[in-house]
C-alpha positions as CSV (number, residue, x, y, z in Angstrom):
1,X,41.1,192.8,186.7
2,X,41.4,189.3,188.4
3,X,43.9,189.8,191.5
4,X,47.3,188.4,191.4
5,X,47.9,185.6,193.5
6,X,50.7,185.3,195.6
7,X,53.7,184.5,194.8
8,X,55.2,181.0,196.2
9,X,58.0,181.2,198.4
10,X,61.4,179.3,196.6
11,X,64.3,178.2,198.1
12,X,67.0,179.7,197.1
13,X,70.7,179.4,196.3
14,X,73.7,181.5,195.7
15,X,75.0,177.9,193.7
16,X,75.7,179.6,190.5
17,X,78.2,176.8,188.9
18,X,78.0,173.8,186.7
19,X,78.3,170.5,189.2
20,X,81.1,168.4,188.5
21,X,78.9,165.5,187.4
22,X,77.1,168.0,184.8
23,X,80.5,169.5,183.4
24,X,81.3,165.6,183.3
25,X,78.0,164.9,181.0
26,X,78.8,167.9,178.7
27,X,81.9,166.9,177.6
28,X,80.8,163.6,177.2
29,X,78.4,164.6,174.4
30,X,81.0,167.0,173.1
31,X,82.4,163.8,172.4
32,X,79.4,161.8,171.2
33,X,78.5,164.4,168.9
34,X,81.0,166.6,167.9
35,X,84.0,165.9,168.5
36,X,85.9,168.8,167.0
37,X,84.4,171.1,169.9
38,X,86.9,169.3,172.6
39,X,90.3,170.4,169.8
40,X,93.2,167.9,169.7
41,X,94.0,165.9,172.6
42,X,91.1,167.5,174.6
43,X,88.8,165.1,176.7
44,X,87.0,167.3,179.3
45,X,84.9,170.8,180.2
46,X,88.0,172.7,180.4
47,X,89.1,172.0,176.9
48,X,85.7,173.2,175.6
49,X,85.9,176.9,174.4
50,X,82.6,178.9,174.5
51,X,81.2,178.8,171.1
52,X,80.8,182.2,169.9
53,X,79.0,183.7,166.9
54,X,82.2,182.6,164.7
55,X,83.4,179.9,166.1
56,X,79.6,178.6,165.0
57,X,79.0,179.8,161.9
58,X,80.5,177.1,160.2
59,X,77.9,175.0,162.0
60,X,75.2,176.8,160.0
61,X,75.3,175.2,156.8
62,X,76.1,171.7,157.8
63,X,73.4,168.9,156.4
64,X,71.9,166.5,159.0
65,X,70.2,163.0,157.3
66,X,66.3,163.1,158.2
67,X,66.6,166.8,159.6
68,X,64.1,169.9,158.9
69,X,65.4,173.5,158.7
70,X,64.4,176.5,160.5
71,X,65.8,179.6,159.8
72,X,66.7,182.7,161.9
73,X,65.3,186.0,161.6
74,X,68.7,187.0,159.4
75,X,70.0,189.3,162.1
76,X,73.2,189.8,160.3
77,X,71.7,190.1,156.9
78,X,71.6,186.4,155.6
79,X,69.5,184.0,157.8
80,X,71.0,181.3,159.7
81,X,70.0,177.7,158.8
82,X,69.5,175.2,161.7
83,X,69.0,171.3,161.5
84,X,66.4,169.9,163.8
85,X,66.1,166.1,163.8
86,X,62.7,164.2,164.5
87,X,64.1,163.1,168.1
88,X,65.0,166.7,168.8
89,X,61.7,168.0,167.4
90,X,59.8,164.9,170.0
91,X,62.2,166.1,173.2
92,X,61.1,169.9,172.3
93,X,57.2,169.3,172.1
94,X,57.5,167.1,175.1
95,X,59.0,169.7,177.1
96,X,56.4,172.5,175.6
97,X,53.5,169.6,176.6
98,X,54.6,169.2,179.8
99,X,55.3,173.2,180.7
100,X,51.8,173.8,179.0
101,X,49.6,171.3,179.6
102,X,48.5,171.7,183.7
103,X,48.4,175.8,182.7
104,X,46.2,175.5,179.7
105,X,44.1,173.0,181.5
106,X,40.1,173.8,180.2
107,X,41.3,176.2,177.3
108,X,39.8,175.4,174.3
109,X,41.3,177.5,171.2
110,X,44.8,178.9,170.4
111,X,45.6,182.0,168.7
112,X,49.0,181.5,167.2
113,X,50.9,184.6,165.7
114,X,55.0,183.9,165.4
115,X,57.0,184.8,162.3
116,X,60.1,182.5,162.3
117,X,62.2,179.6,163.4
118,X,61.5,176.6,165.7
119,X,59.3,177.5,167.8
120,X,56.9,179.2,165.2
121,X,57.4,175.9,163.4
122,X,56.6,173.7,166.5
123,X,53.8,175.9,168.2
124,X,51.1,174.2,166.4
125,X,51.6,171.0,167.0
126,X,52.2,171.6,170.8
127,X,49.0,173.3,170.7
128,X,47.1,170.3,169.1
129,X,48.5,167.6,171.0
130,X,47.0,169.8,174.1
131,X,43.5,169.5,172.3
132,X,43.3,173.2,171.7
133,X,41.7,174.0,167.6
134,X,44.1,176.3,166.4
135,X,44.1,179.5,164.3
136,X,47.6,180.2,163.3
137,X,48.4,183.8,161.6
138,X,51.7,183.5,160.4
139,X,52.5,186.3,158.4
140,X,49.0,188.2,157.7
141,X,48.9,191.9,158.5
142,X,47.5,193.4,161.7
143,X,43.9,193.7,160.7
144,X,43.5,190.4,159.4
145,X,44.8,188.9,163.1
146,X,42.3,191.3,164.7
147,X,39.3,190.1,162.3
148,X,40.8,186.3,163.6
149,X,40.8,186.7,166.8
150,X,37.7,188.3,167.1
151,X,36.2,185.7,165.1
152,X,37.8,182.6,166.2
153,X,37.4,183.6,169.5
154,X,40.7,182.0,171.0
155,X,41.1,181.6,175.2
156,X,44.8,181.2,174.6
157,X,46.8,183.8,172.5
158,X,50.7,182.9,171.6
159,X,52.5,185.4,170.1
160,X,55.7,188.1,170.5
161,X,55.5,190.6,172.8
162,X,55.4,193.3,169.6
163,X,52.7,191.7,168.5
164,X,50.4,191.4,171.6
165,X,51.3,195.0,171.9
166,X,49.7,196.1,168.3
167,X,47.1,193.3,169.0
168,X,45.7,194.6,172.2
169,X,45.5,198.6,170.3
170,X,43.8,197.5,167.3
171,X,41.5,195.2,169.4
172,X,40.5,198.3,171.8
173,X,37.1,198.0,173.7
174,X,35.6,195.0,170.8
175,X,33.9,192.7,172.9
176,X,35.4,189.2,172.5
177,X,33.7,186.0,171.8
178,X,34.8,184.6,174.1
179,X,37.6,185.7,177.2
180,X,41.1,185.5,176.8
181,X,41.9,183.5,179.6
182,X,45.6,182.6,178.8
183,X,48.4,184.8,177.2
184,X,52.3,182.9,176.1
185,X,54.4,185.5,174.4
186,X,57.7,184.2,172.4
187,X,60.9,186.3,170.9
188,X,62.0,190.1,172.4
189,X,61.8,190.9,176.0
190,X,57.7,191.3,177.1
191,X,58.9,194.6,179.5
192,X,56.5,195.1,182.7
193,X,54.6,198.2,180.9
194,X,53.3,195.9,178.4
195,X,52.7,193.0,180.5
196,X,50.3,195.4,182.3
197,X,48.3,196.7,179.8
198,X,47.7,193.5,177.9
199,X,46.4,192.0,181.6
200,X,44.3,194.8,182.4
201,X,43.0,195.1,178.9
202,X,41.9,190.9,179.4
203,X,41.3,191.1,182.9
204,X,44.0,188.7,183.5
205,X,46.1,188.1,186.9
206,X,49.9,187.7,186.3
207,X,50.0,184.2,186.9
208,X,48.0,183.8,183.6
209,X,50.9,185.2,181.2
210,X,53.5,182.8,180.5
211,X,56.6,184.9,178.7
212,X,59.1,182.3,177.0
213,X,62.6,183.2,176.2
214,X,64.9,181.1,173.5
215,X,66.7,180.9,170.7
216,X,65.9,179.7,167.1
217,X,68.7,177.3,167.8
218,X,68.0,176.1,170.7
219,X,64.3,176.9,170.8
220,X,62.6,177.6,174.1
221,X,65.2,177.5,176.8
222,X,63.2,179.6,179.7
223,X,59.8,180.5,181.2
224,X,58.6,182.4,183.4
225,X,57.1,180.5,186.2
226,X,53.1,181.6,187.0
227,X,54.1,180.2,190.9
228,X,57.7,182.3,191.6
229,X,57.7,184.6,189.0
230,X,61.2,183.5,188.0
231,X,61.9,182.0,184.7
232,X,62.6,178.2,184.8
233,X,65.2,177.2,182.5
234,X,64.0,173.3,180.5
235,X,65.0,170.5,181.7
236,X,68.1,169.5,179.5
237,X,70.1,172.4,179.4
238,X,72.4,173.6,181.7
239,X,73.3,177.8,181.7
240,X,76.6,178.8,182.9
241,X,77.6,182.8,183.3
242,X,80.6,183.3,181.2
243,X,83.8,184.0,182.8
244,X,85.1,187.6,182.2
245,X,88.3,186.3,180.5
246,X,86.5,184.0,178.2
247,X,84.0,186.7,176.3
248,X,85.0,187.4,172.7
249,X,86.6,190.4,171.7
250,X,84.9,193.6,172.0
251,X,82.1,191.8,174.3
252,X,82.2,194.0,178.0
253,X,81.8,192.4,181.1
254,X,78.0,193.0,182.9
255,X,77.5,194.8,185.7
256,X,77.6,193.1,189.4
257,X,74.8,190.9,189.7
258,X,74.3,190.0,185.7
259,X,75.8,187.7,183.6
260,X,76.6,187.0,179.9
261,X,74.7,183.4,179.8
262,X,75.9,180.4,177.7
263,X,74.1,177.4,177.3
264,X,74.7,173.8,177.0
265,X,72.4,171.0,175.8
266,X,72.5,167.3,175.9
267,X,69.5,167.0,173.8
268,X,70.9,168.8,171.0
269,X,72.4,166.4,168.2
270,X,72.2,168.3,165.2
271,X,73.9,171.3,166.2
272,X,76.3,171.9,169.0
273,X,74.3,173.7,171.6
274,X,77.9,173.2,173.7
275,X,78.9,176.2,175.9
276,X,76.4,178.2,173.4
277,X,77.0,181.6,173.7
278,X,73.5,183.8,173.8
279,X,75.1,186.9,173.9
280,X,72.2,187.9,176.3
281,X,72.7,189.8,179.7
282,X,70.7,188.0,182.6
283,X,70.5,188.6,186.2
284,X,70.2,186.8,188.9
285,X,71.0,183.4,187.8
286,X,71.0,180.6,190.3
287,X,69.5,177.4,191.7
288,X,66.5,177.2,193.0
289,X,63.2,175.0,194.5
290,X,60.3,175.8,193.0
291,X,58.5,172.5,192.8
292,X,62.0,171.0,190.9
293,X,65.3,171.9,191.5
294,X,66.5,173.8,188.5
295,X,68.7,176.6,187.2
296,X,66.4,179.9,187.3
297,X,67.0,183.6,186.4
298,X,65.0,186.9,187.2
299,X,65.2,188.7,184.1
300,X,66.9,189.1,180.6
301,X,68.0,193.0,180.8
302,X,69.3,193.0,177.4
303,X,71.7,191.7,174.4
304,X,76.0,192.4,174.9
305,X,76.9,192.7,171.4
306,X,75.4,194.7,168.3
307,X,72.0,192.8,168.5
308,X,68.8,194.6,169.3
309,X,65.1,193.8,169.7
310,X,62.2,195.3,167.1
311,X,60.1,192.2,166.5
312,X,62.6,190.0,165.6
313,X,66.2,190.5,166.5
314,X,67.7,192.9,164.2
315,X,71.5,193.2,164.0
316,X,73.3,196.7,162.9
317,X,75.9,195.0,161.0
318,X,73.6,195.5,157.6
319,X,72.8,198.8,159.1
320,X,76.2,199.7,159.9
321,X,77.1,198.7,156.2
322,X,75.0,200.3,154.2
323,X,75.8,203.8,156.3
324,X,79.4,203.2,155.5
325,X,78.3,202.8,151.7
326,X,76.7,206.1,151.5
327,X,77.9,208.0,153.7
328,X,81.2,207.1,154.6
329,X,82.9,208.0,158.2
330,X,79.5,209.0,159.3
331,X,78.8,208.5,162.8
332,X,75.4,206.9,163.9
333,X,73.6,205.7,167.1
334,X,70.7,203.4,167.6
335,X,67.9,203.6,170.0
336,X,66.3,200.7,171.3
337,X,64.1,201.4,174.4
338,X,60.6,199.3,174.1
339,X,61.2,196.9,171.1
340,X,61.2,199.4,168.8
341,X,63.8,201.5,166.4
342,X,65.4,204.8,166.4
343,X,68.6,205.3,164.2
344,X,69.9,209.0,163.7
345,X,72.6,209.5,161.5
346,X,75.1,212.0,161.0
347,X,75.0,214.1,157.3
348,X,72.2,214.6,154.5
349,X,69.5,211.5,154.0
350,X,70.8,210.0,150.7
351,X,68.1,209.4,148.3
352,X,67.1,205.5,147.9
353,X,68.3,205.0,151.4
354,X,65.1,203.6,153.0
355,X,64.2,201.5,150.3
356,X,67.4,200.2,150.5
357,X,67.6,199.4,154.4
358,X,63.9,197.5,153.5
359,X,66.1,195.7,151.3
360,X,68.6,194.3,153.8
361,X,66.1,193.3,156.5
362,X,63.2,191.8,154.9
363,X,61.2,190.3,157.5
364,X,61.2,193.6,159.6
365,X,60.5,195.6,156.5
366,X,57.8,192.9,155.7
367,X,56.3,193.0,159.6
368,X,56.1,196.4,159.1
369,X,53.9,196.4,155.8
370,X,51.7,194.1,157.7
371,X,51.2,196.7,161.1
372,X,53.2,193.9,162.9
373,X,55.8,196.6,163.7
374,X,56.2,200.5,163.9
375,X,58.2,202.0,161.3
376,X,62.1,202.6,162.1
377,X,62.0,206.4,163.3
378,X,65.1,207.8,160.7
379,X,66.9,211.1,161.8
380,X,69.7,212.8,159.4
381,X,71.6,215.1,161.2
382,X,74.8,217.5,159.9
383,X,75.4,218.8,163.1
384,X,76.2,215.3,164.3
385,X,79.1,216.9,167.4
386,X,75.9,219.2,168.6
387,X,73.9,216.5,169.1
388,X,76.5,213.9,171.0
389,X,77.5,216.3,173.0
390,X,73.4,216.9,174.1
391,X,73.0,213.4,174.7
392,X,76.8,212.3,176.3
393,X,77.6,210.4,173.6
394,X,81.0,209.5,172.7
395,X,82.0,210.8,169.3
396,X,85.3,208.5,169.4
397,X,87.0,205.9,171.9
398,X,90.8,205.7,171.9
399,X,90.8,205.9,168.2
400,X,88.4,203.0,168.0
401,X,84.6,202.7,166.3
402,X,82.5,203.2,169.2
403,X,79.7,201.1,170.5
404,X,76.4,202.4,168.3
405,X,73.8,200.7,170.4
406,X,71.7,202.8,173.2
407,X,69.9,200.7,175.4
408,X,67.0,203.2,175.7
409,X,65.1,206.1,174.0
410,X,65.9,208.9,172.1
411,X,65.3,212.4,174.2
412,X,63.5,214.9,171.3
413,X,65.4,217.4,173.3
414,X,68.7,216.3,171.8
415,X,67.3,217.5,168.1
416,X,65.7,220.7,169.2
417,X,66.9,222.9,166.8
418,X,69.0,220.5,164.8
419,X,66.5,220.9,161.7
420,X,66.6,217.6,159.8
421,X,68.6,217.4,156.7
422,X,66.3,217.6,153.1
């Protein structure tokens, strides 16, 4: 394996906050653009609330003259629909060009597997205007991507974290065409473990893995940077951490050091990327020097609301629905560790139940035909209170629904001898 180059020294700041004159240039496209954001009589930052999931829904549908659509991944059962205009599309593949073009400098051929939105809609293009041929998978299944990139022989492979995961075990010990020399992953968090064995398995150092972190409406707003190791957020956009007292309802506050992250964009015309709300958990935003002045972060630690990563994003609100249809007052916990998906649910498996769940999330269901993704691991348990209890789970809050989502794997232990339900 190549060895990893040292990392250049940044300065650094404990500058958190928005400057006045960048507050100032928000509210000013508020204004420009929509309006209604800024409410009646409002003219500056302050009057701007944080736009959360419902405050922005209504923002889904709207119809923009000379605009494409990209849709989301349909994390809440229905996929969102998002206007891009033609001089939003040129500011995005600019700002790809430019974060790519020095990095990819004597690559050749791109590998491109993505399922959905902007960027999978964009990543092409990028990749042609850098001179690269291009293979791009879309949605095949997981031997046909092996057969292409052993074939094609690509030096650059751009693709979710999942997905270089299942890539690199079906590839095993093949020799390659030619060396991957380059690896850009795009959509859940690429954790350390994996980053690891896809390097190894190429031979790569770390600054030759470029991990990107956005959102279909936004599209990239992060990378990690192959000199600091941080992730640089694009010129353009401007990340705030959300005061406490202005998360939505039911949205708790990160631990010391992290910070629910909003974004604002003045490039954004079509839809109003204004005080954004992510509802991811980063740490350690700040300013810093590395190269430019910028916002930077270290890490994405995870999502603050019902959203979880396997493949795409996949919300439990369907999930949470269709328990409640069979088996109503059931309890139920999600696992969510490594991009994958662990459910176990209290009471007998109702017959029709899987098919049904394939139903409501069809792009996992469909990743998942295609040995994108692993199968969600099901577990039907009636003695729902032995098993809380084994893993320190709360069986009821104050009278309220508890929160469903784990942040990590299921222990096996916590089933021994909770037989699953026929």
């Amino acid at each position: 394996m190549s060895t990893a180059p040292a990392r250049t020294p940044v300065a650094e700041s404990t500058d958190t906050a928005l400057r006045e004159d960048e507050r100032t240039a928000i509210a000013e496209h508020a204004r420009t653009c929509f309006p209604g954001l800024l409410g009646e009589g409002g003219s500056g930052f302050d009057d701007l609330a944080v736009l959360d999931g419902e405050s922005a829904g209504r923002w889904y549908q709207r119809t923009v003259d000379g605009a494409r659509y990209f849709h989301s991944s349909g994390t809440s059962g229905q996929p969102k629909r998002i206007p891009w205009t033609p001089a939003e599309d040129d500011w995005y593949v600019g700002e790809k060009h430019q974060l790519f073009s020095d990095w990819l400098g004597g690559c050749r051929r791109g590998f491109i597997s993505l399922a959905v939105g902007h960027n999978a809609g964009s990543a092409h293009l990028v990749f042609e205007q850098l001179g690269l041929a291009v293979h791009d998978a879309g949605l095949t299944t997981l031997a046909d991507q092996r057969e292409a990139v052993l074939s094609f022989g690509p030096d650059v492979l751009y693709c979710s974290p999942t997905t270089l995961d299942r890539l690199v075990t079906a590839l095993g010990d093949a020799e390659l065409l030619r060396p991957v020399r380059r690896i850009i992953t795009n959509g859940e968090v690429l954790f350390p473990a994996l980053r690891r064995r896809a390097q190894h398995r190429f031979g790569l150092a770390d600054d030759a893995v470029i991990d990107t972190y956005g959102s279909t409406e936004i599209g990239t707003l992060a990378a990690s940077c192959p000199a600091c190791g941080r992730y640089h957020f694009l010129d353009g956009l401007y990340p705030e951490a959300v005061p406490v007292e202005d998360l939505p309802a039911g949205v708790r506050a990160p631990r010391a050091g992290c910070a629910v992250l909003a974004i604002s964009s003045l490039k954004r015309t079509a839809f109003p990327i204004i005080r954004f709300l992510t509802y991811d958990v980063i740490e350690g935003l700040r300013r810093t020097s590395c190269g430019t002045p910028r916002f930077t972060f270290d890490r994405v630690v995870g999502r603050c609301d019902d959203i979880v990563n396997y493949g795409e994003l996949f919300s439990t609100y369907e999930l949470a629905d269709l328990i409640r249809g069979w088996l109503p007052g059931a309890g139920w916990f999600v696992f969510s560790e490594c991009n994958d998906l662990t459910v176990v649910v209290e009471g007998v498996e109702p017959t029709g139940f899987r098919d049904e769940l394939a139903q409501r999330y069809p792009l996992h269901s469909q990743m998942v035909d295609l040995g994108l993704l692993p199968a969600p691991d099901l577990h039907f348990v009636e003695q729902f209170d032995v098993f809380t209890t084994r893993a320190n789970l709360p069986r009821a809050l104050g009278g309220k629904d508890v929160r469903r989502v784990v942040p990590s794997g299921l222990d096996e232990r916590w089933l021994a001898d909770l037989a699953p339900s026929p």
